[in-house]
Each structure stands twice: as structure tokens, then as C-alpha cells.
C-alpha positions in Angstrom: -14.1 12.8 1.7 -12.6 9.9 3.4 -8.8 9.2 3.2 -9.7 5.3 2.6 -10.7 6.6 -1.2 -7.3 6.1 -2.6 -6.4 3.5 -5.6 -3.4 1.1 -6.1 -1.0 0.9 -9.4 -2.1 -2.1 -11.2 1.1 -3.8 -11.5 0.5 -5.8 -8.6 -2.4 -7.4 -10.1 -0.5 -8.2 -12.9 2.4 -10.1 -11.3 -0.4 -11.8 -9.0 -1.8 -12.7 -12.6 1.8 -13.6 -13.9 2.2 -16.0 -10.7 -0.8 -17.6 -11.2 -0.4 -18.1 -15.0 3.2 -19.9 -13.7 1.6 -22.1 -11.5 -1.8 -23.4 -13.6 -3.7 -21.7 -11.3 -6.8 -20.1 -13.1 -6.1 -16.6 -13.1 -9.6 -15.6 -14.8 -11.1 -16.6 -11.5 -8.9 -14.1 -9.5 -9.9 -10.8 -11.6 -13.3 -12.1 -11.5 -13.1 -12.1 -7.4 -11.9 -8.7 -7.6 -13.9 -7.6 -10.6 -10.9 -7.2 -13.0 -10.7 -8.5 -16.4 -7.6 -8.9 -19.0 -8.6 -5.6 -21.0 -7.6 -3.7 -17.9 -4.4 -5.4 -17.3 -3.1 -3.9 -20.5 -3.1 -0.6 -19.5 0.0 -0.4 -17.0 -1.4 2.8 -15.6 -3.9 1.9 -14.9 -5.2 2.0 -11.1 -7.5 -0.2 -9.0 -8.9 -0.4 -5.8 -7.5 -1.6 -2.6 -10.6 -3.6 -2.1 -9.9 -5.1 -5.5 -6.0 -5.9 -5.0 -7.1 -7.6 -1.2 -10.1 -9.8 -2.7 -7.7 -10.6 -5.8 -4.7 -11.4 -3.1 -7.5 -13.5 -0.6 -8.3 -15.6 -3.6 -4.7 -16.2 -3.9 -4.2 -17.5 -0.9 -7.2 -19.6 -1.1 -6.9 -21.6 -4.3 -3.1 -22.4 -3.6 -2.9 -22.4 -0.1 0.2 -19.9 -0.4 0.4 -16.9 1.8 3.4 -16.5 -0.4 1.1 -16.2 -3.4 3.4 -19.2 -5.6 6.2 -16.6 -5.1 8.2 -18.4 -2.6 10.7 -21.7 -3.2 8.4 -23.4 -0.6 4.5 -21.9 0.4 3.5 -20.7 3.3 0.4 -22.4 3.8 -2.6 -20.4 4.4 -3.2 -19.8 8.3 0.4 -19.2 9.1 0.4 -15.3 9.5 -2.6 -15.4 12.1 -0.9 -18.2 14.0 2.1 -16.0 14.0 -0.2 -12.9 15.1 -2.3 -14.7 17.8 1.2 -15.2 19.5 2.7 -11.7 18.4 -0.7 -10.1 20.4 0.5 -11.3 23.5 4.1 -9.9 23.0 5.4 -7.5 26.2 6.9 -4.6 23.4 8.3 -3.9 20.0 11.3 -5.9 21.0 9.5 -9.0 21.4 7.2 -8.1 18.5 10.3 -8.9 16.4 12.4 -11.3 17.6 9.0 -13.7 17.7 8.6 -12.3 13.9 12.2 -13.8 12.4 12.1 -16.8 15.0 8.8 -18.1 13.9 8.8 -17.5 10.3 12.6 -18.8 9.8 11.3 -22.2 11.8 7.8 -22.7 9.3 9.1 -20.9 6.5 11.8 -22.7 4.6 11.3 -19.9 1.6 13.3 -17.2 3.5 15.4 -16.0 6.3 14.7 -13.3 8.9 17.4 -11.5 10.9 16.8 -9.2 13.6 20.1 -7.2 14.2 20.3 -4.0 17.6 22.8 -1.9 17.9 23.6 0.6 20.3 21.2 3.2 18.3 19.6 1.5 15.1 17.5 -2.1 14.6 17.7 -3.9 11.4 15.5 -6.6 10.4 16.4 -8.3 7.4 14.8 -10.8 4.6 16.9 -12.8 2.2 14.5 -15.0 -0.1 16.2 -18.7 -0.3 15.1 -18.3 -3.9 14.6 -15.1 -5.6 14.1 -16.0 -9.4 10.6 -17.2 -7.8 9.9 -14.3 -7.5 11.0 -12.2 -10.6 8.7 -9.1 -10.4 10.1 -8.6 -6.3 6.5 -8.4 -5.3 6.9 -10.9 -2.4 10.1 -8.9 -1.3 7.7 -5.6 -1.9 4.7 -7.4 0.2 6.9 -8.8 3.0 8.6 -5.9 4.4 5.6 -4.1 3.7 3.4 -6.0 6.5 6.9 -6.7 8.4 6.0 -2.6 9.3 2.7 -2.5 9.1 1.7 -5.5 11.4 4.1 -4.4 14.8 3.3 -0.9 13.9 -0.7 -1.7 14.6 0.5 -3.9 17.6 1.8 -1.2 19.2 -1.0 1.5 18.0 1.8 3.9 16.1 3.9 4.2 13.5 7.3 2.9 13.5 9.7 5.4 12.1 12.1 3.6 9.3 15.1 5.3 8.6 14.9 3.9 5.2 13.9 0.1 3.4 16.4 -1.9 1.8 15.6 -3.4 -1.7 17.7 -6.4 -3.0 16.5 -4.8 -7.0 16.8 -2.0 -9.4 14.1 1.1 -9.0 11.3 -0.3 -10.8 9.0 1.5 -13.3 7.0 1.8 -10.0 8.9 3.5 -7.6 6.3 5.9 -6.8 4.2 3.8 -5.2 6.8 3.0 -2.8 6.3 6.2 -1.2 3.0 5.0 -0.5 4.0 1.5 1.1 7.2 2.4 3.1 7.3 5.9 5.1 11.2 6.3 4.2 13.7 6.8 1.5 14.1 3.5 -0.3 17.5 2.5 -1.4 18.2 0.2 -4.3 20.4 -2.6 -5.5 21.4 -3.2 -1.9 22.6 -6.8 -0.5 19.8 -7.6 1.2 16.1 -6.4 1.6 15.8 -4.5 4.9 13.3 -2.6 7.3 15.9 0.2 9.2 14.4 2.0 12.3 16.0 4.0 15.8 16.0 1.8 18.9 14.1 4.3 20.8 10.5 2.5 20.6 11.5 -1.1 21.4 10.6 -1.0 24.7 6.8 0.6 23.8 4.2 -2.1 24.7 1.6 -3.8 22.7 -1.8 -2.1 23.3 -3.6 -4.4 21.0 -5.7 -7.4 22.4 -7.0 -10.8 20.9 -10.1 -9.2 20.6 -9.1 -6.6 18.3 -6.8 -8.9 16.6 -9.6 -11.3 15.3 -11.3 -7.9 13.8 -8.1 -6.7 12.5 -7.4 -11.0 10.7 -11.0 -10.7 8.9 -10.2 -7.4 7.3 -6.7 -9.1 6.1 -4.9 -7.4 4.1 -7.1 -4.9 3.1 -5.7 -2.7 5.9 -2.3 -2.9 4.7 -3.1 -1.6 1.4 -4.7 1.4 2.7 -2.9 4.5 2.4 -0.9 5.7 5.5 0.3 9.3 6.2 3.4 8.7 4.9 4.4 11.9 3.2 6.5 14.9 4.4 4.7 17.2 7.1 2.9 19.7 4.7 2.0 16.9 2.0 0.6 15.0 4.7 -1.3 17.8 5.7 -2.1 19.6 2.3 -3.2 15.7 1.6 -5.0 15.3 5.0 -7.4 18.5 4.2 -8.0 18.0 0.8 -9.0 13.9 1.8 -11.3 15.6 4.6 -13.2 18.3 2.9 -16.5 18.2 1.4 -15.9 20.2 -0.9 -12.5 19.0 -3.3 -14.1 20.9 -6.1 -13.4 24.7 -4.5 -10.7 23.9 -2.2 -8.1 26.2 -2.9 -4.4 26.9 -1.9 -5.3 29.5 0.0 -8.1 28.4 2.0 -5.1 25.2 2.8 -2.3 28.4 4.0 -4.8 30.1 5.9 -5.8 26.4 8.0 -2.2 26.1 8.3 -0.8 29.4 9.1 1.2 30.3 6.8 1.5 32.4 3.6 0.1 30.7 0.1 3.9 31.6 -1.0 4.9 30.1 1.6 3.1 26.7 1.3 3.9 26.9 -2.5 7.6 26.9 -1.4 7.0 24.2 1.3 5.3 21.6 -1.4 8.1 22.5 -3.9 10.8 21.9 -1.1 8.8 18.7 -0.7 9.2 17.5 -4.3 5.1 18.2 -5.4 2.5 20.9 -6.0 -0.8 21.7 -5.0 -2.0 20.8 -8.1 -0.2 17.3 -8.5 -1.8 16.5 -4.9 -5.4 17.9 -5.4 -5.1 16.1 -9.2 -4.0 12.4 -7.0 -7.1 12.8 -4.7 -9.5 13.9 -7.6 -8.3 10.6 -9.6 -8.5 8.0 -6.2 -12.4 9.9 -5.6 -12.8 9.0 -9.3 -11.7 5.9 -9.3 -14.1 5.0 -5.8 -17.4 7.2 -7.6 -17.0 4.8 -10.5 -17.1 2.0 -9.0 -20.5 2.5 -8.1 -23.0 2.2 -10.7 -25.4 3.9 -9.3 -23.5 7.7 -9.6 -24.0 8.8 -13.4 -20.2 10.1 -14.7 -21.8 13.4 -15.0 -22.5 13.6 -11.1 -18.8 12.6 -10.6 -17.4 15.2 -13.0 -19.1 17.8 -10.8 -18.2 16.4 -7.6 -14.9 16.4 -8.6 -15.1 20.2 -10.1 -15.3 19.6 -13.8 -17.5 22.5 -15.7 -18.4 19.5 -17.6 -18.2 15.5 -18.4 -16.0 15.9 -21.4 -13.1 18.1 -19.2 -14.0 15.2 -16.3 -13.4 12.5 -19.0 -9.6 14.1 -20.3 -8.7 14.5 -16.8 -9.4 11.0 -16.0 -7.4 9.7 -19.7 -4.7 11.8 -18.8 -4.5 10.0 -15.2 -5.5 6.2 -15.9 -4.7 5.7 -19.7 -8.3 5.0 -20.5 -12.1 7.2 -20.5 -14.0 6.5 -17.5 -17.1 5.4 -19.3 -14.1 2.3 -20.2 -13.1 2.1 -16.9 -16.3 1.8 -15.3 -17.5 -0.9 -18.0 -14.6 -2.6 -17.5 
């Protein structure tokens, strides 16, 4: 099972929805692009694609010419991030990476400021909005320092490890998918929003090229709504077998100890320790297979439910309720 079959919260089609309502852009046009519709949008647990959230963001861009996606006091005309990247590619290190990052964006980018700050031991890079109420659900805030990681950690082909992510808002009604877009502890209500990281890779070059660049701009930003490993070590690797194997249905806890070497009571304890449970994590990759089954057309429900290792549609079809809010004959319809 590939680890690319994982699904997004909804919310951030909604507030892309909300923007676009603010701005007399037609938002029917964006779920279209992404094949959403309004029905869905009720159901706030609901979850969607990544391919759907980066076709519905692209069309964003597009129609208003905003990389800021109307969420900014000025836009950010569309363009200006692969300007900014065709000049990052050709940074010496990390370092650079960053300090080109705040210059250019706080000389084209009147909606924000960037701050890079290095101590002896830790680097802060900071984002302060010049208007914030533009931005009432925070998802430019959420965006932002999300590719403010995710773009120098591909330039330099690993992960940068944050200390922890600064949030200028109160813990939102979804906080749990921040454990999906930052690989830290995420503090809230803070001054200023806020990527925090050691100083020990700084000096590590950029390996990536133009070449590479150009395939990494056309994919834009579907990449950086793909899940990353950013869990604790035996989530990540409970997570990293079940995503792998062929067969989800009869993976057990105990074929996952015995991979990893250690005791079922053992891994039980770990996950626990952890803050989750075999079953939680096998349950989130059975709903993101779900979700990517149906939405192709071709698999009947009834295929799914026994890939997914339901004795039957109608236990596959309260599972998937439980998880989403809505059947999956509803889902897939919609």
C-alpha cells in the first residue's frame, strides 16, 4: 500500500471556500476543479484528498493571481514562489536557504515580514502577517510555515528537525492535523508564528538542481500536502509497515513486534507511551486506503470493504460513518 494514500481534514477547503466567497471569486468553480461540492463541505469531518486540496489550491492561485489565496493585506502574485525557488536552488547551504527566503519575500511581499534570527545553538525564522484579520481562519499562517519547512528541507534532501512551530492563535478544532504538517510540538497563543530548529545543519549543502526543481514546481503543492514521517519512532514505524504491506486486512500487532524486535507487550506499551494504539493507527490507514479506493469508480464498495478486512459491506460501511461522518456509497457519489 503506498504511503501517498493518505487524506486531508476538510477544513482547509472550507476556509479556501470562505476566502473565495470574501473576495467574489466563484467558489463553485474551485470544488468543481477538485471534484468537491457544497454537500461535502457540511460535514466538518469530513476528509479529502491531497490531490483534491492542491487542484482546489492551484485554481486559487489562478483565478486571483494570489499565492496568498485572498488571505494576505496585499497578494502575492502568482509566479513569485518559483522565482524565489529558481534562486534558492542555487543556494551554497541551509544558511543561505533562509536568509534568501525572508530577504526576498520581505522585498515583494508587502503582506508579511520574515525574520531569520541564529544564536549560538538554535535558528528562528519568524512570520508576522502585516494584517491578520485577512486571514481569520490562520490558514495562510498554517500554509506558510508549512512550506517555510518543507521547501529547504527538499533543497537540502532531509528533514530539518524543528524544535517546535510557533502559532500566533488558539489550538483550533484541528490540532490534530498539525501533527501531520509540522514534525514538532506546536505551541499556541504565542507572539509571533515561528519555525524553531538546532543550528547543527546550516552548513549542509543544497543537493537539489534546476533540473529537479522544474519537476518538483509542476507538482506544486501537491508534495507538500503529502504526509511526511512525522510521528514518534515506533508510530512512524508501526505506520511505515502497515502503509507498506499488501495485506492491511491480516496485519497484526504481532507480526509488526516480531519485524521490529520486540515483544507485542512491549510495542503495546511503546504506542501507548507514544499517545496512540495499534488499532487507532491501523483504523487512520484503513480510512486514507478508503478514502483513495473510492475515488475510483471503477472498485465496487464491496471490493474495498474486503481489501480493507471487512467480513462484509455493511461493517465496511459503519466503519467508514464512524470515521468521515457520512456512508461511503455518499461519499463516493458526492
Amino acid at each position: 500500500m503506498s504511503s501517498a494514500r493518505h487524506s486531508v481534514s476538510i477544513h482547509f477547503a472550507r476556509t479556501l471556500v470562505a476566502a473565495a466567497k470574501r473576495n467574489d471569486i466563484d467558489h463553485q468553480k474551485l470544488l468543481r476543479f477538485a471534484g468537491l461540492n457544497e454537500q461535502m463541505l457540511e460535514n466538518p469531518g469530513l476528509r479529502i484528498t491531497p490531490d483534491q486540496l492542491s487542484r482546489m489550491m492551484q485554481e486559487m492561485w489562478r483565478v486571483s493571481d494570489d499565492e496568498f489565496m485572498c488571505m494576505g493585506s496585499h497578494p502575492s502574485r502568482h509566479g513569485v514562489f518559483t522565482l524565489m525557488a529558481k534562486q534558492a536552488v542555487r543556494c551554497r547551504n541551509l544558511r543561505a536557504v533562509y536568509h534568501h527566503l525572508g530577504h526576498f519575500y520581505n522585498l515583494v511581499a508587502d503582506a508579511l515580514n520574515l525574520e531569520l534570527s541564529i544564536t549560538d545553538d538554535e535558528v528562528r525564522f519568524s512570520m508576522r502577517l502585516t494584517d491578520p484579520d485577512r486571514d481569520p481562519d490562520c490558514t495562510l499562517r498554517e500554509f506558510l510555515l508549512l512550506l517555510w519547512h518543507r521547501f529547504p528541507s527538499w533543497l537540502i534532501g532531509q528533514r530539518v528537525p524543528l524544535k517546535y512551530v510557533s502559532l500566533d492563535f488558539p489550538e483550533p478544532a484541528h490540532n490534530a492535523e498539525h501533527r501531520l504538517m509540522y514534525p514538532c510540538t506546536a505551541k499556541y497563543d504565542q507572539p509571533e508564528c515561528a519555525l524553531v530548529f538546532g543550528t547543527e545543519m546550516l552548513d549542509d549543502p543544497v543537493v537539489q538542481t534546476p533540473r529537479t526543481l522544474s519537476a518538483y514546481l509542476r507538482r506544486a503543492p501537491l508534495d507538500w500536502f503529502k504526509r511526511q514521517a512525522y510521528y514518534q519512532a515506533y508510530t512512524r514505524r508501526v505506520m511505515d509497515y502497515l502503509e507498506s504491506g499488501e495485506e492491511l486486512a491480516t496485519t497484526s500487532m504481532d507480526e509488526i513486534a516480531e519485524e521490529l524486535h520486540v515483544t507485542s507487550r512491549t510495542l503495546r506499551r511503546k504506542l501507548a507511551d507514544e499517545g496512540t494504539s495499534f488499532q487507532e493507527l491501523k483504523d487512520d490507514v484503513r480510512r486514507d486506503a478508503a478514502i483513495h479506493y473510492l475515488s475510483q469508480p471503477s472498485i465496487p464498495i464491496s471490493q474495498i470493504a474486503r481489501y480493507l478486512g471487512f467480513s462484509e459491506p455493511a461493517a465496511f460501511t459503519r466503519a467508514f460513518k464512524q470515521w468521515t461522518g457520512v456512508p461511503p456509497g455518499i461519499y463516493r457519489r458526492s
